[in-house]
C-alpha positions in Angstrom: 59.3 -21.5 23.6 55.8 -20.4 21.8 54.9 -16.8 22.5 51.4 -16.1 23.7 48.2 -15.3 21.8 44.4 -15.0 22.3 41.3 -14.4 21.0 38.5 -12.1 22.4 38.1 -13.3 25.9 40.8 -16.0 26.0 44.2 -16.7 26.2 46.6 -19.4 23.7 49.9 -19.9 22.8 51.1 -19.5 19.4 54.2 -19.5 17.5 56.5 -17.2 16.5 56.3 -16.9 12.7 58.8 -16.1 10.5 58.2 -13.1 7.7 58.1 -15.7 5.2 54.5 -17.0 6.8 53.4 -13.3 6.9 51.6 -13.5 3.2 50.2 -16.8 4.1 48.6 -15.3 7.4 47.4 -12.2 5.0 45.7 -14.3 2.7 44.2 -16.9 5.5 42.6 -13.2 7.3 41.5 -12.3 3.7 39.9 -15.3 3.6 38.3 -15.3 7.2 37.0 -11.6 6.6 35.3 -12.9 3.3 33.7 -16.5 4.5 32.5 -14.7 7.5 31.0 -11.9 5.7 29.5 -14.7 3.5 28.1 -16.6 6.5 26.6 -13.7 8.0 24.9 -12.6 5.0 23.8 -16.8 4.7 22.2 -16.1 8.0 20.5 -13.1 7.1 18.7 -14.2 4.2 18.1 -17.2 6.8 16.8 -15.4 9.1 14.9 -13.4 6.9 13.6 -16.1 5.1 12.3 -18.1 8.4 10.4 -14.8 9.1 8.7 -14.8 5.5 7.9 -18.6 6.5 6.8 -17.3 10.2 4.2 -14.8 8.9 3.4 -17.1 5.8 2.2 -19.6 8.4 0.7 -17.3 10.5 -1.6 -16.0 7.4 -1.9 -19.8 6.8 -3.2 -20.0 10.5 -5.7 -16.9 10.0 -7.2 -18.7 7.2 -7.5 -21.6 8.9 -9.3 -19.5 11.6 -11.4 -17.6 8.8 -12.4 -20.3 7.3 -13.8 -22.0 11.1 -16.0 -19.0 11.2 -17.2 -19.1 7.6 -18.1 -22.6 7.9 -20.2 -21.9 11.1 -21.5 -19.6 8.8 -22.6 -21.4 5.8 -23.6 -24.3 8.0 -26.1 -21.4 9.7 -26.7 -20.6 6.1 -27.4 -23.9 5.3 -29.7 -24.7 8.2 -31.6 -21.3 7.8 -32.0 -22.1 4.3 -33.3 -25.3 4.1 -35.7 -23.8 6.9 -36.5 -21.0 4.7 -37.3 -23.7 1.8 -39.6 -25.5 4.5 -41.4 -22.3 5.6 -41.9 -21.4 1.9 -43.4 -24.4 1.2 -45.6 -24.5 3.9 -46.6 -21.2 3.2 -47.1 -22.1 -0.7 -49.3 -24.7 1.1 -51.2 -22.4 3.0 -51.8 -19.9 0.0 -53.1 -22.9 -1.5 -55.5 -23.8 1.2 -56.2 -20.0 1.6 -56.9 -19.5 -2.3 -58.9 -22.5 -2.3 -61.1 -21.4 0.8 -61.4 -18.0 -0.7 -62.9 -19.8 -3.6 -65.2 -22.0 -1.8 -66.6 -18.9 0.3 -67.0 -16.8 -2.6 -69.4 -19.7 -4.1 -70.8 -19.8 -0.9 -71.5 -15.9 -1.1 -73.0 -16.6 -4.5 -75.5 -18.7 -3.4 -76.1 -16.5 -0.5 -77.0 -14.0 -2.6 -79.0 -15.6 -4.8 -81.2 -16.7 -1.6 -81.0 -13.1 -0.3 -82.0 -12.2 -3.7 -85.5 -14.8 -3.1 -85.8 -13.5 0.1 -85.9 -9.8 -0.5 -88.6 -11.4 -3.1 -90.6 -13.3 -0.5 -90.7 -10.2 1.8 -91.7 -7.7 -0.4 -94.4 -10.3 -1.2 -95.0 -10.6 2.7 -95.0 -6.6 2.7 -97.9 -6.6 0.0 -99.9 -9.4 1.7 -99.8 -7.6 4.8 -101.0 -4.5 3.1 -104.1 -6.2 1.2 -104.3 -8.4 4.9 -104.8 -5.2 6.6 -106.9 -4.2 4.4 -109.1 -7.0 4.9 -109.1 -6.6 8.1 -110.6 -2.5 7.7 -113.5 -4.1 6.0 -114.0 -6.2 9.2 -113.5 -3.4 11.4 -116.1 -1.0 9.5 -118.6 -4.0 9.3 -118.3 -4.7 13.2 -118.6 -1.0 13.4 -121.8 -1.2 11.3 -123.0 -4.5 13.1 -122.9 -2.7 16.3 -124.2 0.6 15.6 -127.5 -1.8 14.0 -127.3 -3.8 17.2 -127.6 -0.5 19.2 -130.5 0.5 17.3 -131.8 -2.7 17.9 -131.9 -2.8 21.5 -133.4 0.4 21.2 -136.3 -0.5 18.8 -136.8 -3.8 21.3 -136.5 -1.7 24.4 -139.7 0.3 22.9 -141.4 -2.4 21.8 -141.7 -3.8 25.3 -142.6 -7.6 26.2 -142.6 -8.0 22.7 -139.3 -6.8 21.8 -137.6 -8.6 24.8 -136.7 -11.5 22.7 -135.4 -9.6 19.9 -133.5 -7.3 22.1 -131.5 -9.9 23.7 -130.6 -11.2 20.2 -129.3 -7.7 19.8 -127.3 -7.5 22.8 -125.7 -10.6 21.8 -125.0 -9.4 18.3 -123.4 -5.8 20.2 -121.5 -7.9 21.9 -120.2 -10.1 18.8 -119.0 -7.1 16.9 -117.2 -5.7 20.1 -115.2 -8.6 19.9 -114.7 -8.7 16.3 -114.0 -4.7 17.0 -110.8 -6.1 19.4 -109.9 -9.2 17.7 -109.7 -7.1 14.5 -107.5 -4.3 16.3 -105.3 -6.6 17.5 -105.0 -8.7 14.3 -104.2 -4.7 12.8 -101.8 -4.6 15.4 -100.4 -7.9 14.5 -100.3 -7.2 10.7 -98.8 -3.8 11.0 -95.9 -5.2 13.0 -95.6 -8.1 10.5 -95.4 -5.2 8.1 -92.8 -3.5 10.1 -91.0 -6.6 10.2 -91.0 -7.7 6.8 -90.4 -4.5 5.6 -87.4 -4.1 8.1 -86.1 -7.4 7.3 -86.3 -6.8 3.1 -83.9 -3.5 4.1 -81.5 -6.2 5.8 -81.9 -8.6 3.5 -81.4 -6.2 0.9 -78.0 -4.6 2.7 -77.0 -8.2 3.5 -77.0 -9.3 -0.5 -75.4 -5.4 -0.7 -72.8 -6.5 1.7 -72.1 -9.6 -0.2 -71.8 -7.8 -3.5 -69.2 -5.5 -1.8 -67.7 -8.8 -0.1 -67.7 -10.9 -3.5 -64.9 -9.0 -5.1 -62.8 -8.7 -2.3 -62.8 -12.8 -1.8 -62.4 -12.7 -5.3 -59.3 -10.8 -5.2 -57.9 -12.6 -1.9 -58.2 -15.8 -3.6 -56.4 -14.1 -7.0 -53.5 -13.1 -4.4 -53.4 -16.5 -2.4 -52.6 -18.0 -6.0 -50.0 -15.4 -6.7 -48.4 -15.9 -3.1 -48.8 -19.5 -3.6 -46.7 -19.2 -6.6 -44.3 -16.6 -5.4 -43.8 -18.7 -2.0 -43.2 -21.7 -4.3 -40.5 -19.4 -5.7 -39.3 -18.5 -3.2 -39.0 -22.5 -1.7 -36.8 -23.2 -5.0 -34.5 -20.1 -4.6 -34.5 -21.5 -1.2 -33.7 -25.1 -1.9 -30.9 -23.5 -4.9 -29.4 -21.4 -2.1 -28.9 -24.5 0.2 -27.4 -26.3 -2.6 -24.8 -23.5 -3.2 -24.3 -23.1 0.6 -23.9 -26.7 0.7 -21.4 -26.4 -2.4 -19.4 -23.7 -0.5 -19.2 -25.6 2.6 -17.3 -28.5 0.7 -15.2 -25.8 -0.7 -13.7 -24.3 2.1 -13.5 -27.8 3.8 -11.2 -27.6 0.6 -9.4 -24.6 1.3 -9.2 -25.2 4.7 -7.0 -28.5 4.2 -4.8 -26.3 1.8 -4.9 -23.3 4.7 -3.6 -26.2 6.4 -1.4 -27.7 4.7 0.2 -24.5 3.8 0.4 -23.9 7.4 2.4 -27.2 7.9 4.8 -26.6 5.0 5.4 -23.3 6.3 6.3 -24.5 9.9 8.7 -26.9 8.5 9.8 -24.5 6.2 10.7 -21.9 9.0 11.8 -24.7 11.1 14.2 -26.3 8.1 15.6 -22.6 7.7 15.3 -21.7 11.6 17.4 -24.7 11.0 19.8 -23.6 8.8 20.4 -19.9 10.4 20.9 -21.9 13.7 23.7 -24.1 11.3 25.1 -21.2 10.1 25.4 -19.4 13.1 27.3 -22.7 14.8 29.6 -22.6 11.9 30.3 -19.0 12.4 30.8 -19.1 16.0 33.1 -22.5 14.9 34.7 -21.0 11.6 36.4 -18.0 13.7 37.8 -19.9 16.7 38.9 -22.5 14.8 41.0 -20.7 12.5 41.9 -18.1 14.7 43.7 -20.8 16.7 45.5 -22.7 14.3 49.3 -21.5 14.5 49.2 -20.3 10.8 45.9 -17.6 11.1 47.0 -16.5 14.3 46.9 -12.7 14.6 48.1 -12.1 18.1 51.5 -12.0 19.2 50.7 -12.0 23.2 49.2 -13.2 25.6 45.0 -12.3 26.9 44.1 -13.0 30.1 40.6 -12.6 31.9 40.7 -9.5 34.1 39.1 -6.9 35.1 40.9 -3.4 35.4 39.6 0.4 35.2 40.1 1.7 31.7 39.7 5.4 30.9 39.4 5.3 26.7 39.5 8.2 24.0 38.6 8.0 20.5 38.2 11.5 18.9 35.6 13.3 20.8 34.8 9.9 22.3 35.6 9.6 25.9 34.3 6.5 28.1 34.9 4.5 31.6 35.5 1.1 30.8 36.6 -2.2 32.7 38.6 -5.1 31.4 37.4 -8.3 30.1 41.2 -9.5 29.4 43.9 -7.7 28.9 47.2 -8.5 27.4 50.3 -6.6 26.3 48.6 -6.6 22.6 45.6 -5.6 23.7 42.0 -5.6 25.8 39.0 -6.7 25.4 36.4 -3.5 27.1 33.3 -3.7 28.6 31.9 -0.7 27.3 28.3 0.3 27.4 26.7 2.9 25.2 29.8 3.0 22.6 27.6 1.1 19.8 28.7 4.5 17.8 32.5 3.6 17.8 33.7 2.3 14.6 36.3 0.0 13.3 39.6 1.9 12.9 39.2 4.2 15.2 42.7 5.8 16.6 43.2 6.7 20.4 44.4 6.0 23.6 44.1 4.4 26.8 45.1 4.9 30.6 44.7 1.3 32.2 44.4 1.5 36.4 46.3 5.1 36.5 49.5 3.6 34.1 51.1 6.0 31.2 48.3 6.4 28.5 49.0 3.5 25.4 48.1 4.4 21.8 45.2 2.3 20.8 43.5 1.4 17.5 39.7 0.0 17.9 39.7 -3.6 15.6 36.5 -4.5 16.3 32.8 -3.5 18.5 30.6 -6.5 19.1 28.1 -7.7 21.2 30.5 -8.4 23.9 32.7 -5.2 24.0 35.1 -3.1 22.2 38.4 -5.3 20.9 41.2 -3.1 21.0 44.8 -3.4 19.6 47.8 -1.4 21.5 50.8 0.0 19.1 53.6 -2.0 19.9 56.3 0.9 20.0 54.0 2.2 22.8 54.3 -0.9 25.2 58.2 -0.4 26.0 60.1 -2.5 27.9 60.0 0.1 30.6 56.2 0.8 30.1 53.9 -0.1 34.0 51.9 -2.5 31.5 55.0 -5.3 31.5 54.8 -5.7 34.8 50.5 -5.9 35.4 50.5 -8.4 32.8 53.2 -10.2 33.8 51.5 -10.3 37.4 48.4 -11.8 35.8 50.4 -14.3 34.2 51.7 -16.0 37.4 48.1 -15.5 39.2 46.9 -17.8 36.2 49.5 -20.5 35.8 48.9 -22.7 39.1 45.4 -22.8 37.2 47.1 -23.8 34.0 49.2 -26.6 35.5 45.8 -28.1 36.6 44.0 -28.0 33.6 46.6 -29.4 31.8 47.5 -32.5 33.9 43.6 -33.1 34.0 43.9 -33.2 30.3 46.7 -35.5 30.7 44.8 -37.8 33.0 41.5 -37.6 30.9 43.4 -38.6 27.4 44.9 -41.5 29.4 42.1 -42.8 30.6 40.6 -43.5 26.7 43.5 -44.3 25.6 43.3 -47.1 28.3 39.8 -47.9 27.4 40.2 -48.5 23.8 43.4 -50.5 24.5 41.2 -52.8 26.7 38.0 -52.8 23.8 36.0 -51.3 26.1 35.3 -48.7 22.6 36.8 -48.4 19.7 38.6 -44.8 18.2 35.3 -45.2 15.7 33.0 -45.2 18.7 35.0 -42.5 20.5 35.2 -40.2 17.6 31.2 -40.4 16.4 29.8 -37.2 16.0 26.6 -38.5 14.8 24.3 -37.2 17.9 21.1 -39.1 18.6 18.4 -36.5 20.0 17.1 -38.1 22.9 13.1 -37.9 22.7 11.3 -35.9 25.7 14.6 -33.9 26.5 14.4 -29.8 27.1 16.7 -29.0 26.9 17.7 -30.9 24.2 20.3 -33.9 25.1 22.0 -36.5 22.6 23.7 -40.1 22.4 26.4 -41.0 20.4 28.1 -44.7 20.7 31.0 -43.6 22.7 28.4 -42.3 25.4 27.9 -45.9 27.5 31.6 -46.4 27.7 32.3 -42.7 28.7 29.7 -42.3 31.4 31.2 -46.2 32.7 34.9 -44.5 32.7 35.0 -40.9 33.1 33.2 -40.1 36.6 35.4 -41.1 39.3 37.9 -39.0 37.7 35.9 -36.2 37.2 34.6 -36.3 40.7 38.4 -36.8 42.1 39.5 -33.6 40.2 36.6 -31.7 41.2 36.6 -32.5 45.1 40.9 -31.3 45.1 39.6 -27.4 44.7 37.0 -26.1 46.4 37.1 -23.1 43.9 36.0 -25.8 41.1 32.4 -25.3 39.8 33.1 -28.3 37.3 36.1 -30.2 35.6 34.7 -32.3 32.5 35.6 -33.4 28.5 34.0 -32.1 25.8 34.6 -33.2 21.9 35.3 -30.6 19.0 31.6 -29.7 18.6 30.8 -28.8 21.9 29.2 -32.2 23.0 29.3 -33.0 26.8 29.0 -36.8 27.3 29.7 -37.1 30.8 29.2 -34.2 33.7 30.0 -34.1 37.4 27.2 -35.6 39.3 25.3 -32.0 40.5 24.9 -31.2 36.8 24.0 -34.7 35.8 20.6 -35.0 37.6 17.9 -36.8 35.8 15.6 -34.3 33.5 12.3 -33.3 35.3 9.0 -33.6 32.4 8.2 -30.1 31.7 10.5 -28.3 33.5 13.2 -26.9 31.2 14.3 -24.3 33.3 15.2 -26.8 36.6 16.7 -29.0 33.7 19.2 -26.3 32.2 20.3 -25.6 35.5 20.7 -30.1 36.8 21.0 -31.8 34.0 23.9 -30.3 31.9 25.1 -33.8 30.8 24.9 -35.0 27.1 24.0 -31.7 25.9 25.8 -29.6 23.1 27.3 -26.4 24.2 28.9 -24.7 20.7 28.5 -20.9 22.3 31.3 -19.1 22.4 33.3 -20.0 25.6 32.4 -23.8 24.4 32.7 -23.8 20.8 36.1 -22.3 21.8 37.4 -24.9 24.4 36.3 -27.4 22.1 37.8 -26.3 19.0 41.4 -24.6 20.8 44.7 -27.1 19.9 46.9 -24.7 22.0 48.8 -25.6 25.5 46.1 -23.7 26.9 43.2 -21.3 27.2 42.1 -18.7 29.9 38.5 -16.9 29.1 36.1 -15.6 31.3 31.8 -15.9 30.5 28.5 -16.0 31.2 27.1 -19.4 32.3 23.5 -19.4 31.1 21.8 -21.4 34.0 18.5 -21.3 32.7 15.1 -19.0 33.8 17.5 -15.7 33.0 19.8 -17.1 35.5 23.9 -16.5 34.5 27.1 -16.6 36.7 30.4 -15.2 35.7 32.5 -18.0 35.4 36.2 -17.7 34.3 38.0 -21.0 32.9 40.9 -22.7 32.3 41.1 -24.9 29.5 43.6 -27.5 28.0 43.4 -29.6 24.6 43.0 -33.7 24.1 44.7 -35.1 21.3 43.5 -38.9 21.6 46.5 -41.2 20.1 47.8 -38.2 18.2 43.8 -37.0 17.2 42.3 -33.6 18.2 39.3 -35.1 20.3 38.1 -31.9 22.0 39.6 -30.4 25.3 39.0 -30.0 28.8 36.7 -27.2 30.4 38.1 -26.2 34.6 36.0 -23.1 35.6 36.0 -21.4 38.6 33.1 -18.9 39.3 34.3 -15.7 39.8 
């Protein structure tokens, strides 16, 4: 009869080696220590290269993004500068129209000027004329004066004369009279020519500080038109730089249309890059978690000399100045796994002691502190045949074997069943052995194929359902191969995946998946009577229950298929 042995949170049965197998279970741990060192240092350049490719295509991505806003930009640039080229030329146009204007008007002022010039002639002339007019007109004046002061003495001479100077004195009146008239018609023809003379006099000082005006005008037109030509020709300039700069823009523009499908296409190899390697660190990891179990449980590597079972148990611990509360994840007369938080300081090696549930304190040696607790080895000369622990353990041991018995004759009943099948052709060992997984497309989680699946999901579920509906402590009762794949679940777990609803579907559809954690890299890989461990079920959406498990292997006409998972939650 086998003793018993476990790893971490299970329980096996292993062989009793004789001391000629002790070097060959030396070198196998030598060996274990160094491939898994090697694998976890695989992973970590892995991982750190996946973050390399992570950030690599997240620069990638900022270019891309970069690149969005300087092509908005250059197209503005673009627009604004064949806009610019547009308004230059239209104002090289108007500085041509402008200069030319400035041109005509300053011919215009020319002539103007020239005619001002004949007109401040023509009224001086008109000034002068007036003067010898008005002088003229004095003669007039002092003649009518002269005629009517002689009229005057006329009329006298007449009026003395009598009736016979009536005759002449009437002619006198009328002559009086005549150069009265004259007298007003020549003061108003003075009046007249004086403001003639005003006038043409007034409009010779206009006329002359109109030419004076366009004198001062003249050069500035001249000078406007001089700087309309050289703002034409800057403007035209300015249209070409304009036209040049588009061009360029334009030229830039195609370029980073160039960049951007590199930015891109760096971004895309960089993705697959990190997915290839998130790939690889996620193949590495499985063959880690596979590697240890796997070895661990073949009869040769086998470390352990007793039994572990799940259970949970006070512990009181001591390692130096290192004192914690603990509690049991198994426990077996060579050890315990602990479920100690806060103790990441605790190294391997460490020598001390433990008091389980009140019982004599047992030397202790720490062999390992992971992520699931603190693995420790008891010194045999300390576990005496007398010692409380015999009996706890041995009490565990009977609480677990009605459990054990089951699992096993499931086992027996699931290996017979494809046996049967591939004795009636309904697959072959080829089919039942593929471990080439299909990923079926729209699953999240992701669930696979393989050719043995129609067959299995035909013949497995009555039995399945039969096994499960004999305990009402049974969460489920299925197969699974040696990598963890599940073909065929019991009916609440196999529930047809919802579209975008991952977290429903890792809770209902379990079926067809891979499970290569721990617990079922470890049911799946175990060729042992049996195994007892104790988990976490990950139900999806943070969701886990404590599950404990019995598990039993299937060796399919004499072949290592996988093994059957019983778990009970806890």
């Amino acid at each position: 009869m086998p003793a018993l042995a476990a790893t971490g949170d299970s329980v096996v049965a292993a062989p009793v080696l004789d001391s000629g197998e002790d070097a060959l279970r030396e070198a196998v741990s030598t060996l274990e220590q160094d491939v898994v060192a090697a694998m976890r240092r695989l992973k970590g350049g892995l991982d750190h290269a996946e973050d390399f490719s992570a950030r690599s295509e997240g620069r990638s991505r900022e270019i891309h993004d970069s690149i969005a806003d300087v092509r908005a930009a250059t197209f503005t640039a673009t627009t604004n500068s064949v806009a610019l080229a547009t308004a230059t030329q239209q104002v090289s146009q108007a500085a041509e129209d402008v200069g030319s204007s400035m041109s005509s008007a300053r011919e215009r002022l020319d002539a103007a000027a020239i005619r001002a010039g004949e007109a401040t002639q023509m009224m001086t002339g008109l000034a002068a004329a007036t003067i010898e007019i008005r002088s003229i007109v004095d003669s007039i004046a002092e003649i009518a004066r002269q005629t009517n002061l002689l009229a005057l003495n006329a009329t006298i001479e007449a009026a003395r004369a009598g009736e016979a100077g009536r005759g002449f004195g009437v002619v006198a009146q009328e002559v009086k009279s005549l150069s009265v008239e004259v007298r007003d018609a020549v003061d108003h023809i003075r009046s007249r020519v004086d403001r003639l003379t005003q006038t043409a006099q007034g409009s010779a000082v206009i006329v002359n500080e109109a030419l004076q005006m366009v004198r001062d005008v003249n050069p500035v037109i001249a000078a406007i038109g001089s700087a309309s030509h050289e703002q034409a020709a800057a403007a035209a300039e300015l249209s070409r730089s304009a036209e040049a700069t588009a061009r360029f823009v334009e030229t830039v523009l195609h370029r980073v249309d160039d960049i951007d499908r590199v930015a891109l296409a760096a971004a895309g190899e960089s993705a697959s890059a990190r997915e290839a390697l998130s790939d690889g660190a996620r193949q590495a990891d499985s063959m880690l978690r596979r590697f240890i179990p796997t070895l661990r449980h073949s009869a040769f590597a086998d470390r352990r000399h007793h039994d572990r079972y799940p259970a949970e148990h006070r512990a009181e611990i001591r390692f130096g100045a290192i004192a914690s509360s603990c509690q049991t994840v198994d426990l077996g007369l060579g050890g315990a796994l602990l479920a100690c938080p806060g103790q990441a300081e605790l190294r391997w090696g460490s020598a001390g002691t433990i008091v389980l549930d009140g019982l004599p304190p047992i030397a202790c040696r720490l062999v390992a502190n992971t992520e699931i607790g603190l693995h420790v080895a008891f010194h045999e000369a300390a576990i005496a045949q007398n010692h409380p622990l015999n009996g706890l353990v041995e009490e565990i041991a009977r609480s677990y074997r009605p459990l054990i018995d089951k699992a096993q004759v499931f086992a027996a009943a699931v290996v017979t069943l494809m046996e049967s099948a591939l004795e009636r052709g309904k697959l072959t060992e080829s089919d039942l052995f593929d471990i080439d997984y299909q990923l079926l497309p729209g699953t999240d989680p992701r669930q696979y194929a393989n050719r043995a699946l129609p067959a299995l999901e035909a013949q497995l579920p009555p039995l399945l359902a039969a096994t499960l509906a004999g305990d009402k402590r049974l969460v489920f009762a299925l197969p699974i191969d040696r990598n963890g794949y599940l073909p065929v679940h019991n009916e609440e777990f196999s529930q047809p995946q919802r579209p975008d609803d991952p977290v429903w579907n890792a809770a209902h559809s379990r079926n067809r998946r891979i499970f290569d954690d721990r617990a079922g890299i470890m049911a799946a890989r175990s060729v042992r009577p049996f195994l007892v461990q104790s988990y976490r079920r990950d139900m999806g959406g943070g969701v886990t229950h404590v599950m404990r498990e019995v598990d039993a292997p299937l060796r399919v006409r004499g072949r290592h298929w996988g093994g059957v998972r019983m778990a009970y939650k806890m």
